[in-house]
Backbone as JSON, one array per atom type, in Angstrom:
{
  "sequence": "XXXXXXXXXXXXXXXXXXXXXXXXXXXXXXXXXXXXXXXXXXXXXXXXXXXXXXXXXXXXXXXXXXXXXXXXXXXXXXXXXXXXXXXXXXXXXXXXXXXXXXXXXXXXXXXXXXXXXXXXXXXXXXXXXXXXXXXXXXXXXXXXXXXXXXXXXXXXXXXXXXXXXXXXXXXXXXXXXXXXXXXXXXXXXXXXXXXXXXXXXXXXXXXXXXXXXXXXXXXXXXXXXXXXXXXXXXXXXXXXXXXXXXXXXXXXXXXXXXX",
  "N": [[172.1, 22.47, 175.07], [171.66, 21.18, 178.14], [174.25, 20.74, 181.04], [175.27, 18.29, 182.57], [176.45, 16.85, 186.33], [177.0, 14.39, 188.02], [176.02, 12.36, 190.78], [177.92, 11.68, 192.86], [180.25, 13.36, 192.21], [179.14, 15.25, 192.65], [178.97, 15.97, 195.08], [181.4, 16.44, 195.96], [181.82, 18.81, 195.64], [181.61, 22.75, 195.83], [179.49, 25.76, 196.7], [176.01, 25.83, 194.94], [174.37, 23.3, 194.19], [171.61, 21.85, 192.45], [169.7, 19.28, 192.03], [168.31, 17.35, 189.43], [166.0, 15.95, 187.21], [167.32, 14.9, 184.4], [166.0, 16.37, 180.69], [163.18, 15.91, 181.32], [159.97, 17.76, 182.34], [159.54, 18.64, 185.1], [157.3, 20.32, 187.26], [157.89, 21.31, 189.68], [160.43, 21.11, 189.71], [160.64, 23.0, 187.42], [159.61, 25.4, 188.69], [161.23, 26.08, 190.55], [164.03, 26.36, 188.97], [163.36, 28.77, 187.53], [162.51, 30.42, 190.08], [165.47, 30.66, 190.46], [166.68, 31.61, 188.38], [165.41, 34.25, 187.88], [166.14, 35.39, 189.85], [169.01, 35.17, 189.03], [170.67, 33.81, 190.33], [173.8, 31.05, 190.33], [174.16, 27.57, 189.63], [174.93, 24.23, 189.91], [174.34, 21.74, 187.95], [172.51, 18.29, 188.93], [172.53, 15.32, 187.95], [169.38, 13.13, 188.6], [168.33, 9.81, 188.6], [165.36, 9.27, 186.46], [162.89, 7.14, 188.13], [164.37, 5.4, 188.75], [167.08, 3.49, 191.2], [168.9, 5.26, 192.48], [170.74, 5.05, 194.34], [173.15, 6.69, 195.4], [171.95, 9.08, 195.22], [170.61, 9.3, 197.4], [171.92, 8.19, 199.72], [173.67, 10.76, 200.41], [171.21, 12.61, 200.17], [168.95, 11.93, 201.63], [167.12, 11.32, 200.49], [164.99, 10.68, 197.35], [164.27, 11.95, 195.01], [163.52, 14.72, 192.55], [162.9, 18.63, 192.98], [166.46, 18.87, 194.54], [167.77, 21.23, 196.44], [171.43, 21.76, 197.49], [173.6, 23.72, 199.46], [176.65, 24.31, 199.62], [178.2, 23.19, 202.76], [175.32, 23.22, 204.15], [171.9, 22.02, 204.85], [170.35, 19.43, 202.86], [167.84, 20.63, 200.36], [164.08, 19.96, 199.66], [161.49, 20.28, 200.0], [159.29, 22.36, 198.24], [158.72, 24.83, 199.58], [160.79, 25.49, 201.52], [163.61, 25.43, 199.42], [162.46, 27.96, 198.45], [162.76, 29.8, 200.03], [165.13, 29.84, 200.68], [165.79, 30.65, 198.72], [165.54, 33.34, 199.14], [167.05, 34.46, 200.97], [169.51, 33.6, 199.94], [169.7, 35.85, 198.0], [168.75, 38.56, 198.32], [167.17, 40.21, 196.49], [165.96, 40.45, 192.77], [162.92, 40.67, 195.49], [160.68, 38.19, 195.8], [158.67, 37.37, 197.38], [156.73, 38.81, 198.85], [156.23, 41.89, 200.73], [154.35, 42.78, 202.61], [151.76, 41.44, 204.72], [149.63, 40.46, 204.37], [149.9, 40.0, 201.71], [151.77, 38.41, 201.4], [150.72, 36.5, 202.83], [148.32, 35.35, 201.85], [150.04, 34.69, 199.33], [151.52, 32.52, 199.99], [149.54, 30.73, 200.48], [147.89, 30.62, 198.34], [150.24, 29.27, 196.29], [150.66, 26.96, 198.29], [148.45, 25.53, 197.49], [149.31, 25.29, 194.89], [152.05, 23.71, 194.6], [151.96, 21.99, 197.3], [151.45, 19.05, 199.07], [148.51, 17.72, 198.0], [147.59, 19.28, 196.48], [147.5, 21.47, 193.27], [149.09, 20.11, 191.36], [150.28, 17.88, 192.97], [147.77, 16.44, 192.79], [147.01, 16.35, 189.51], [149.11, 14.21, 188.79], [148.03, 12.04, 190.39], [145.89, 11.87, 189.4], [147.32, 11.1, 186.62], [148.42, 8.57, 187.08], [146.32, 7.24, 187.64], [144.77, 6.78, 185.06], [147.29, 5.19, 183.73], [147.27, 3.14, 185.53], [144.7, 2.08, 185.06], [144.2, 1.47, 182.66], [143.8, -1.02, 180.85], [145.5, -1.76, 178.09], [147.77, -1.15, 178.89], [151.27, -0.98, 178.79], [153.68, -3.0, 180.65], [155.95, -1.87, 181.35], [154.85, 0.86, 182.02], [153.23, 0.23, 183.7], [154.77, -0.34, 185.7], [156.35, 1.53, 186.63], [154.1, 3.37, 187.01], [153.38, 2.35, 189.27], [155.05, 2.48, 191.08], [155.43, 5.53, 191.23], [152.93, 5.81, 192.56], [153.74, 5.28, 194.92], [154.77, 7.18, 196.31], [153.07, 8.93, 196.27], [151.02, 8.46, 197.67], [148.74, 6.7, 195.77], [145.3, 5.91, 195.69], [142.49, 4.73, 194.28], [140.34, 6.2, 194.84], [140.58, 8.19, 195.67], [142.51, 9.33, 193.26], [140.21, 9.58, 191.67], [138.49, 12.1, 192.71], [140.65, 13.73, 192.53], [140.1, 15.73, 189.85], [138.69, 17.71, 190.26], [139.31, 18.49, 192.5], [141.73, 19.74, 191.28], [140.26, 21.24, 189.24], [138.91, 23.42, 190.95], [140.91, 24.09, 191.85], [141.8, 26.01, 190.02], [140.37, 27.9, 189.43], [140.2, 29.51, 191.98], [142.67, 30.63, 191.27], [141.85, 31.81, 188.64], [140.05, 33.49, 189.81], [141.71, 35.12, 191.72], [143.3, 36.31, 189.62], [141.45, 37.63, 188.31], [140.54, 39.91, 190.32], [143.17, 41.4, 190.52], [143.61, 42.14, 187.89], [141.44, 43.86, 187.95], [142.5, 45.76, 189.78], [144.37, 47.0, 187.85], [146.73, 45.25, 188.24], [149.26, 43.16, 186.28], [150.33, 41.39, 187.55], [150.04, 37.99, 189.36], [149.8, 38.65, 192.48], [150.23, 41.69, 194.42], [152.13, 44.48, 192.92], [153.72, 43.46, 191.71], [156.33, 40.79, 190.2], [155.65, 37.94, 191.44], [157.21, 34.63, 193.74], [154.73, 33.48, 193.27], [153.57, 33.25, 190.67], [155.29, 32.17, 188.97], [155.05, 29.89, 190.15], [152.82, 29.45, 189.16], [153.27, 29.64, 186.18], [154.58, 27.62, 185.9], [153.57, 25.05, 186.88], [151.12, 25.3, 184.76], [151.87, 23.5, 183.03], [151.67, 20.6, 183.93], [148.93, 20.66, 182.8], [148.34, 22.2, 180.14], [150.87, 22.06, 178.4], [153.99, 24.37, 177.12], [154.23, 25.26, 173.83], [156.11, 22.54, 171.54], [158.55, 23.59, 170.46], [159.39, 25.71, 172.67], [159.23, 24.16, 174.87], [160.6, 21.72, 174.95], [159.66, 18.27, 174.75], [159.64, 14.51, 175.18], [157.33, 12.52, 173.37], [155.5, 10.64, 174.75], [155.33, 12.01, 177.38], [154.61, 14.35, 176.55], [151.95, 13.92, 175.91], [151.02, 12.18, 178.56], [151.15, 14.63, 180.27], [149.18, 16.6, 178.72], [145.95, 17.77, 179.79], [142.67, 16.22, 179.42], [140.79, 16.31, 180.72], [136.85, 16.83, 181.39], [136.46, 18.93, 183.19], [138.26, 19.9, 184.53], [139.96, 21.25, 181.99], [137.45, 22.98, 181.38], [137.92, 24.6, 184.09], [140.19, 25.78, 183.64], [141.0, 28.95, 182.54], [141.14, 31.1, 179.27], [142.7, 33.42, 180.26], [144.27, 32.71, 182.4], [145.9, 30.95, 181.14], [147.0, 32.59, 179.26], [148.23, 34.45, 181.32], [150.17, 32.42, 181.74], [152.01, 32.66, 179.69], [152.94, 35.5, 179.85], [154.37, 35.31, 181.85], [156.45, 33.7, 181.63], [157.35, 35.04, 178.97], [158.05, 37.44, 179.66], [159.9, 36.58, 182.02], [161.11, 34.52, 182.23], [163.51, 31.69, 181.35], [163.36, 31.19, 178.0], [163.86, 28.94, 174.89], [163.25, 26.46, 177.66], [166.01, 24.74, 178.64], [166.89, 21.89, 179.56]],
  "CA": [[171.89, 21.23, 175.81], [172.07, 21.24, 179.6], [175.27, 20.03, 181.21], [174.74, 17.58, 183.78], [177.48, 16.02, 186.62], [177.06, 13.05, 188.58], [175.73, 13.06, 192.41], [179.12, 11.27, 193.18], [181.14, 14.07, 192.02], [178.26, 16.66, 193.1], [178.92, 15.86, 196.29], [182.84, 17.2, 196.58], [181.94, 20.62, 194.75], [180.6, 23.39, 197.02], [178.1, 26.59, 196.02], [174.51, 25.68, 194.99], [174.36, 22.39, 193.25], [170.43, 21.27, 192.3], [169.53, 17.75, 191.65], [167.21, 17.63, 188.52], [165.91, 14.92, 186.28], [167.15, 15.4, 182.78], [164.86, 16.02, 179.94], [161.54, 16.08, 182.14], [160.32, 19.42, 183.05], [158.44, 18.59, 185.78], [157.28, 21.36, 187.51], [158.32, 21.41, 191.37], [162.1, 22.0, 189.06], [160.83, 24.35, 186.47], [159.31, 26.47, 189.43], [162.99, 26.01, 191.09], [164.95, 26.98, 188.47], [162.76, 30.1, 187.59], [163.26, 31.43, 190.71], [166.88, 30.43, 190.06], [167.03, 32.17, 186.66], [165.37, 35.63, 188.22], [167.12, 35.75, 191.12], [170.42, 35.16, 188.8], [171.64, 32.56, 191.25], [173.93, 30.37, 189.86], [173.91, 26.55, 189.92], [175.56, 23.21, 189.19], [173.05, 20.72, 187.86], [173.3, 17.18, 188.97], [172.07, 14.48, 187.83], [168.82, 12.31, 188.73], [167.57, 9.22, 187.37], [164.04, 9.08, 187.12], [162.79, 5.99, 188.44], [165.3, 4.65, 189.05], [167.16, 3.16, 192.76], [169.55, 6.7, 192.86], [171.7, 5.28, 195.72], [173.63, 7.86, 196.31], [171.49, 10.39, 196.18], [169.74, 8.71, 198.8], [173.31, 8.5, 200.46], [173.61, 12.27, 200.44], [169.93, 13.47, 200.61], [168.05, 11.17, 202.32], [165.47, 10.98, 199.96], [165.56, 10.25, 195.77], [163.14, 12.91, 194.06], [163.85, 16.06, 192.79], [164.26, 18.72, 193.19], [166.95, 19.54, 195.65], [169.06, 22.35, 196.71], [172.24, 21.64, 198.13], [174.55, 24.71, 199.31], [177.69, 24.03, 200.27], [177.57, 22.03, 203.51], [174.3, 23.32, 204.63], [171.2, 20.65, 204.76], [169.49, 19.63, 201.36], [166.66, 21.27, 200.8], [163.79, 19.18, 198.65], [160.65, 21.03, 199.87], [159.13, 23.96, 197.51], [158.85, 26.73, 200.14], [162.89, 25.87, 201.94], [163.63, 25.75, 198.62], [161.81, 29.32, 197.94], [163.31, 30.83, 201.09], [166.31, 29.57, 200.76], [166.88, 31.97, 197.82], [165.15, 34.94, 199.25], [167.91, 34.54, 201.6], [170.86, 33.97, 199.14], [169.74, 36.54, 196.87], [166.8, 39.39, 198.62], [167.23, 41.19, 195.23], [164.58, 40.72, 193.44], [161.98, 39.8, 196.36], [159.68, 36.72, 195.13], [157.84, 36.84, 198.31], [156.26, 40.19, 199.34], [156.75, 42.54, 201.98], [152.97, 43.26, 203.37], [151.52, 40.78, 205.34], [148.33, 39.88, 204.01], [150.21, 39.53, 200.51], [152.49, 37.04, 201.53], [149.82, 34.88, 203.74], [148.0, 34.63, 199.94], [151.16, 34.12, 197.92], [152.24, 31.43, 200.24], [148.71, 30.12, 200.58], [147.99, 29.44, 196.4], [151.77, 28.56, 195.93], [150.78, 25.89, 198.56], [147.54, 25.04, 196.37], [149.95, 24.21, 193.69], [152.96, 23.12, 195.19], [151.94, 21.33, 198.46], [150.55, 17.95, 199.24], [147.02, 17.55, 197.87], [147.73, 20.67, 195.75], [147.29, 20.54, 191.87], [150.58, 19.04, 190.8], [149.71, 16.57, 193.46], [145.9, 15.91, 192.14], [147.49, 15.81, 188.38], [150.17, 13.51, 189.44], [147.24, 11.13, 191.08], [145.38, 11.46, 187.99], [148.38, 10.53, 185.26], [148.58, 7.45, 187.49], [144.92, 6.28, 187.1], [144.8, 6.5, 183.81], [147.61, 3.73, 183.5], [146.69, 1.98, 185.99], [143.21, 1.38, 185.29], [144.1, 1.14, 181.3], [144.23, -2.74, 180.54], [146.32, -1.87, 177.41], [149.29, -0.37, 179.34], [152.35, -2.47, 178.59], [154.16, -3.19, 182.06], [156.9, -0.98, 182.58], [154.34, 1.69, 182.3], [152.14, 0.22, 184.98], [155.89, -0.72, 187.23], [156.76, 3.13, 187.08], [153.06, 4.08, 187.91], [153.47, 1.81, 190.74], [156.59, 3.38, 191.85], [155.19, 6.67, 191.84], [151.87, 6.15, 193.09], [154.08, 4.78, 196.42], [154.84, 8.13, 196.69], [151.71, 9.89, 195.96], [149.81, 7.71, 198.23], [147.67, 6.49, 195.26], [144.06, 5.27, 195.86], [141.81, 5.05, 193.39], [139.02, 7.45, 194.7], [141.51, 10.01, 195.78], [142.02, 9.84, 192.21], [138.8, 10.03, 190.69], [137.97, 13.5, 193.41], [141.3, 14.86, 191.91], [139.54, 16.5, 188.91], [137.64, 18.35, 191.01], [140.38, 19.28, 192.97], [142.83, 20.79, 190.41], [139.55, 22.69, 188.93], [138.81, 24.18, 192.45], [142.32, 25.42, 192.63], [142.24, 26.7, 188.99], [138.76, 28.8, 189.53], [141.19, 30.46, 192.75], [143.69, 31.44, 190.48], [141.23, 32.94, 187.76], [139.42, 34.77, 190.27], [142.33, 36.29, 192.02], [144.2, 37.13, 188.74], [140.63, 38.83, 187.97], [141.15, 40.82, 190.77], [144.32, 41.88, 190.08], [143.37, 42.59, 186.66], [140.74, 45.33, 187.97], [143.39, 46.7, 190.1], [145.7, 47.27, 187.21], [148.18, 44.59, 188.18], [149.36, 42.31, 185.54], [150.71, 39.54, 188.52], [148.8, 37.32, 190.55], [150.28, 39.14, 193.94], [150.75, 43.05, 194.72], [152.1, 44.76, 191.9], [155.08, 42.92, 190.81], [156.58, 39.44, 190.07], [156.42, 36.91, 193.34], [157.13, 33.2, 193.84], [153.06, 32.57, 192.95], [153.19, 33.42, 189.04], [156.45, 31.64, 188.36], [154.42, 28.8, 190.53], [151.49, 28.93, 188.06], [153.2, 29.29, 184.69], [155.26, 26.21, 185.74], [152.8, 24.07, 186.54], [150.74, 24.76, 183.86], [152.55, 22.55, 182.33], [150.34, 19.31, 184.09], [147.36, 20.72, 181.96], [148.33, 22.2, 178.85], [151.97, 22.15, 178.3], [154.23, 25.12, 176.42], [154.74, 24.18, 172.85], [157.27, 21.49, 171.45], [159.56, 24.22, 170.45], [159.56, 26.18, 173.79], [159.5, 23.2, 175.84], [161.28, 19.96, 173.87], [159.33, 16.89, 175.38], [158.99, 13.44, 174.52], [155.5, 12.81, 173.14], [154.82, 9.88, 175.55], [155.45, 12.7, 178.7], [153.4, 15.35, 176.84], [150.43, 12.64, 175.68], [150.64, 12.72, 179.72], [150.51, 16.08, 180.9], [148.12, 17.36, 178.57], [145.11, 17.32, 180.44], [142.01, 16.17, 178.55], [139.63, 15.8, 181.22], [136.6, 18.03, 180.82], [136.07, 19.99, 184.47], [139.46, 20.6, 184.14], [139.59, 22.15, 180.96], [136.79, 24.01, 181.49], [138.4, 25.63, 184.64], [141.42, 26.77, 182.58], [140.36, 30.37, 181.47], [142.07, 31.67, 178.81], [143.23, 34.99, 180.89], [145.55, 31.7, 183.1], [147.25, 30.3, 180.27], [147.71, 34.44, 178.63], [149.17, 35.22, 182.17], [151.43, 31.94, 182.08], [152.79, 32.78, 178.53], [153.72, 36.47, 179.94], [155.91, 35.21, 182.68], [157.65, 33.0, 180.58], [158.1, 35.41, 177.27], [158.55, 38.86, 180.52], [160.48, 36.94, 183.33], [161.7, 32.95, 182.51], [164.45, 31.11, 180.42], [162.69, 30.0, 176.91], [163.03, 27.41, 175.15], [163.17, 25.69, 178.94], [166.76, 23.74, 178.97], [166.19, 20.74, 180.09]],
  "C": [[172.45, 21.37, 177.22], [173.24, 20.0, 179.74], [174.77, 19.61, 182.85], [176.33, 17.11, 184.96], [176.8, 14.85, 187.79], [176.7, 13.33, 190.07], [177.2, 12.65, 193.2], [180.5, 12.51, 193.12], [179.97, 15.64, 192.84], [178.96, 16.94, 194.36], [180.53, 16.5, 196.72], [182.9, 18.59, 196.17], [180.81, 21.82, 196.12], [179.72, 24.88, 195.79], [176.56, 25.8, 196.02], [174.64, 24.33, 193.7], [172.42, 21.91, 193.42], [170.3, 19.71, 191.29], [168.04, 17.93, 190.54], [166.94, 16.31, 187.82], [165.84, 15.29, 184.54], [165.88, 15.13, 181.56], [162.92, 16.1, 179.92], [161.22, 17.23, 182.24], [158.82, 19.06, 184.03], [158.45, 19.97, 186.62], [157.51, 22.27, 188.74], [159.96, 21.94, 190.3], [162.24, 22.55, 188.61], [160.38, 25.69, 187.53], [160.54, 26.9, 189.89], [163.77, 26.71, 190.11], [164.41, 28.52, 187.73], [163.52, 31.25, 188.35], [164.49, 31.75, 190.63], [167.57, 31.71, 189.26], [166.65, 34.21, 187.43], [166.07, 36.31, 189.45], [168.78, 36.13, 190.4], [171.26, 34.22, 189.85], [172.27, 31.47, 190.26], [174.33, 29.03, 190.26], [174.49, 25.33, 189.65], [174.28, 22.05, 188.95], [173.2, 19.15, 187.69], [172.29, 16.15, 188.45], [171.03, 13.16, 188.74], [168.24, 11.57, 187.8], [165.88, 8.77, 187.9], [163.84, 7.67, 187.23], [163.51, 5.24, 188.98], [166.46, 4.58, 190.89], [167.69, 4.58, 193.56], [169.76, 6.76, 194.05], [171.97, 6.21, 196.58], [173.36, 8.8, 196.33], [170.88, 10.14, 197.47], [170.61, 9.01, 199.97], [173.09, 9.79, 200.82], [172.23, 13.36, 201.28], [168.98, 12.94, 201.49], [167.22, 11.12, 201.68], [166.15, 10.84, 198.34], [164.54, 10.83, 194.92], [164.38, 13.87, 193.85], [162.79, 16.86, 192.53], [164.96, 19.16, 194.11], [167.82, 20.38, 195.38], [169.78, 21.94, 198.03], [173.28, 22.6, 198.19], [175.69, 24.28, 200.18], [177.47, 23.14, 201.64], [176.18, 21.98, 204.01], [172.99, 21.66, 204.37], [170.44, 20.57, 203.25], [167.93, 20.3, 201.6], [165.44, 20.55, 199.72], [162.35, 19.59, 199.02], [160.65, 22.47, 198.88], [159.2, 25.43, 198.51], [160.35, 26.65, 200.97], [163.66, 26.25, 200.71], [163.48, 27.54, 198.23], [162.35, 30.57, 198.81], [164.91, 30.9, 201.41], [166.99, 30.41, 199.51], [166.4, 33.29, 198.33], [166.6, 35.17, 199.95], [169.22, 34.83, 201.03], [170.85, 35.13, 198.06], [168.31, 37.38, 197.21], [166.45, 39.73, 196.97], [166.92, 40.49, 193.86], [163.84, 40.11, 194.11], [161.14, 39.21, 195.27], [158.96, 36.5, 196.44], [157.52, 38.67, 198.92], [156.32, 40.74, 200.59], [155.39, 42.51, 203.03], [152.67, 41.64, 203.67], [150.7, 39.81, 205.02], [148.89, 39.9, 202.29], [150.35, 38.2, 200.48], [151.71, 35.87, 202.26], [149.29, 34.29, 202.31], [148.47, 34.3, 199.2], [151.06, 32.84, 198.25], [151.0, 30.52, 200.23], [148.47, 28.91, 199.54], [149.77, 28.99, 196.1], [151.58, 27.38, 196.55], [149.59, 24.98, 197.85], [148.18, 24.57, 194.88], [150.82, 23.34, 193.81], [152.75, 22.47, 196.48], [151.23, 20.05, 198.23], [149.14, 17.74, 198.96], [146.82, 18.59, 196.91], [147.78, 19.87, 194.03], [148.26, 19.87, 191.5], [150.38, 17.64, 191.77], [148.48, 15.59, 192.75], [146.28, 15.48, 190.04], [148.46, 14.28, 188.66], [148.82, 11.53, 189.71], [146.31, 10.85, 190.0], [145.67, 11.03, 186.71], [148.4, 8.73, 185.59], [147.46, 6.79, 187.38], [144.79, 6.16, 185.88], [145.57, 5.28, 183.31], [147.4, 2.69, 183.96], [145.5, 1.22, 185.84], [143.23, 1.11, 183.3], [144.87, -0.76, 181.33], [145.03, -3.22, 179.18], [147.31, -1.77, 177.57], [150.26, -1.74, 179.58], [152.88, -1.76, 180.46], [155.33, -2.55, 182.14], [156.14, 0.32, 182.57], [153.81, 1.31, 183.84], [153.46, 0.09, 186.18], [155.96, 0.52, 187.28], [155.15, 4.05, 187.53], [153.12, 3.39, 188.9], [154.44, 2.02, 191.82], [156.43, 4.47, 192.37], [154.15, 6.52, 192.7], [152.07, 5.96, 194.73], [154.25, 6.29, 196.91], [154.08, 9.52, 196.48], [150.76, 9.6, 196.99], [148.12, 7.52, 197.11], [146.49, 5.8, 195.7], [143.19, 5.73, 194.58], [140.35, 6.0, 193.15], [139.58, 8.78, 195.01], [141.61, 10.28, 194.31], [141.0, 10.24, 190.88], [138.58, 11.57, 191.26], [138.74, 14.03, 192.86], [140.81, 15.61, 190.96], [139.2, 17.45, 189.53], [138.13, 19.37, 191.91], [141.03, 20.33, 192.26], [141.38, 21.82, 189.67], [138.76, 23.83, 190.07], [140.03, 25.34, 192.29], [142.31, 26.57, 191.07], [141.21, 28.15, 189.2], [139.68, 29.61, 190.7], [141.79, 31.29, 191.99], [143.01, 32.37, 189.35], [140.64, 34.2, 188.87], [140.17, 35.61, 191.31], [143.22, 36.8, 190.59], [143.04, 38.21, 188.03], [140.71, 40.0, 188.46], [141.93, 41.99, 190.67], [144.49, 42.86, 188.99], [142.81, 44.24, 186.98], [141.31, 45.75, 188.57], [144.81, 47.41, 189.36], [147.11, 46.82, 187.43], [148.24, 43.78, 187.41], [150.2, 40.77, 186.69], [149.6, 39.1, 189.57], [149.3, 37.89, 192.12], [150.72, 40.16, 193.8], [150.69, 43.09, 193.36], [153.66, 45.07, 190.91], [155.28, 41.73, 190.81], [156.57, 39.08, 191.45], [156.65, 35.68, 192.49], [155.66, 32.52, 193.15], [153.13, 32.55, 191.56], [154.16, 32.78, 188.71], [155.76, 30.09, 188.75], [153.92, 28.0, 189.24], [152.07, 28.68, 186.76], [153.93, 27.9, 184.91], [154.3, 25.15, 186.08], [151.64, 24.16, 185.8], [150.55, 24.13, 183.08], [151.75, 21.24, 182.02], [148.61, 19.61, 183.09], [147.32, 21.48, 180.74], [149.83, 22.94, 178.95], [152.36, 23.56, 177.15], [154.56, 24.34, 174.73], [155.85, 23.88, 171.94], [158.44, 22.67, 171.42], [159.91, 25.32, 171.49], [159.86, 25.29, 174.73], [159.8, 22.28, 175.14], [160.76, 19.17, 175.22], [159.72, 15.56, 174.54], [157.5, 13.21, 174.12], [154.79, 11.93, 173.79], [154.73, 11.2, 176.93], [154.48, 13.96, 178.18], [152.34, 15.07, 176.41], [149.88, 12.49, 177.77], [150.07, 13.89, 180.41], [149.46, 17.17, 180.26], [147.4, 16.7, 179.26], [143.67, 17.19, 179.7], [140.35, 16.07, 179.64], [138.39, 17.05, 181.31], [136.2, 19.56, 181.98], [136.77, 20.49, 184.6], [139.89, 21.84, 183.47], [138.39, 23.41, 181.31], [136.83, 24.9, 182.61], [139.1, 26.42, 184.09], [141.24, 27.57, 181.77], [141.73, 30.61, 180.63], [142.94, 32.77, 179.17], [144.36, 34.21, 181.66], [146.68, 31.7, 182.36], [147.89, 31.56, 179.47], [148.82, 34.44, 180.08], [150.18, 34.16, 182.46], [152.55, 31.93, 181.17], [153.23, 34.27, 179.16], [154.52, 36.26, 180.84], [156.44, 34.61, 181.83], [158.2, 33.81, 179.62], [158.76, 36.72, 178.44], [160.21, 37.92, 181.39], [161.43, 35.13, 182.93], [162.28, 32.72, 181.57], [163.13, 30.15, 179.35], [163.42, 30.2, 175.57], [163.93, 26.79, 176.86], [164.72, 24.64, 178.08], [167.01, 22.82, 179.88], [167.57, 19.62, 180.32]]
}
């Protein structure tokens, strides 16, 4: 069971403290603590509450998501690629971001196709929220916490109808460079070793067909969410994806996921 401390007390401890939301494994924090875990960096893990007002992290970070990295006094960090560079830095050994040029423009490219604004975790995200919102059975603190997030999604309701469409765009990328790859005899989606992009993908796999219960411990309302049932979706998601997001996890990531 993960040990959690308080942002109140976070805040007088120095090293690498990350702000997480217990229990969740959303996937901007399982990508985070990946790199975390292969890098060997180690971490204090503080406490966020989801939904909820989270003062003083606000106090502290200026903002109330996670997740962040906070190193000693330096500035928080609550983007995925400061975040991502911010350990190449504390820790080159092993690189997660490639040396050649035209690697790293493509790592950082699809990493931002999953992890960036409009990117699939975004387009899932925009699509968990239509679903309650537009369901006329959803008791009301579902629809207050989709209305919470969707402030910070910028929900609309045709942005989320196009999301489908979106996240199977980006998925059809990822099959047809891990095809690639494949015929060059690399087993990673970049060069021909682990980066930042495959730790990306197996973590947010998650938004569309989660690891199961006993690798990842959910609640069954959060993974009734993130499976994804929709069918353009699905039918992007080759089986050769979800093979290459079970070999980072069983080759390179902490499982069962402590949460």
């Amino acid at each position: 069971m993960a040990t959690y401390v308080e942002v109140e007390q976070a805040i007088g401890m120095g090293g690498l403290r990350m702000v997480m939301t217990p229990a969740v494994p959303g996937p901007w924090t399982e990508a985070a603590r990946g790199i975390l875990h292969v890098k060997r960096i180690p971490y204090i893990k503080v406490r966020q509450e989801l939904g909820g007002a989270n003062h003083p992290l606000r106090e502290w970070t200026r903002q109330t998501t996670a997740p962040v990295f906070i190193y000693n006094d330096e500035r928080p960090r609550s983007l995925w690629n400061d975040q991502l560079f911010f350990a190449e830095r504390l820790q080159p050994d092993p690189p997660l971001i490639p040396r050649a040029l035209d690697d790293r423009a493509r790592m950082v490219g699809l990493s931002n196709e999953l992890c960036g604004e409009n990117g699939l975790g975004w387009a899932r995200r925009l699509m968990m929220l239509h679903g309650t919102l537009t369901n006329r059975n959803a008791n009301e603190d579902a629809i207050r916490f989709a209305r919470f997030m969707g402030a910070k999604y910028g929900y609309d309701p045709a942005l989320a109808e196009a999301a489908p469409h979106r996240v199977a765009e980006i998925l059809a990328a990822l099959d047809g460079q891990l095809a690639a790859q494949r015929a060059r005899g690399s087993r990673h989606l970049i060069g021909e070793r682990l980066s930042a992009l495959d730790i990306y993908w197996a973590a947010f796999a998650a938004l569309i067909e989660p690891l199961p219960q006993e690798l990842c411990p959910m609640s069954p309302g959060f993974r009734r969410m993130y499976q994804c049932d929709d069918p353009a979706v699905k039918a992007a998601l080759s089986p050769h994806l979800l093979a290459h997001r079970d070999f980072i996890y069983h080759e390179y990531l902490e499982l069962p996921l402590d949460m």
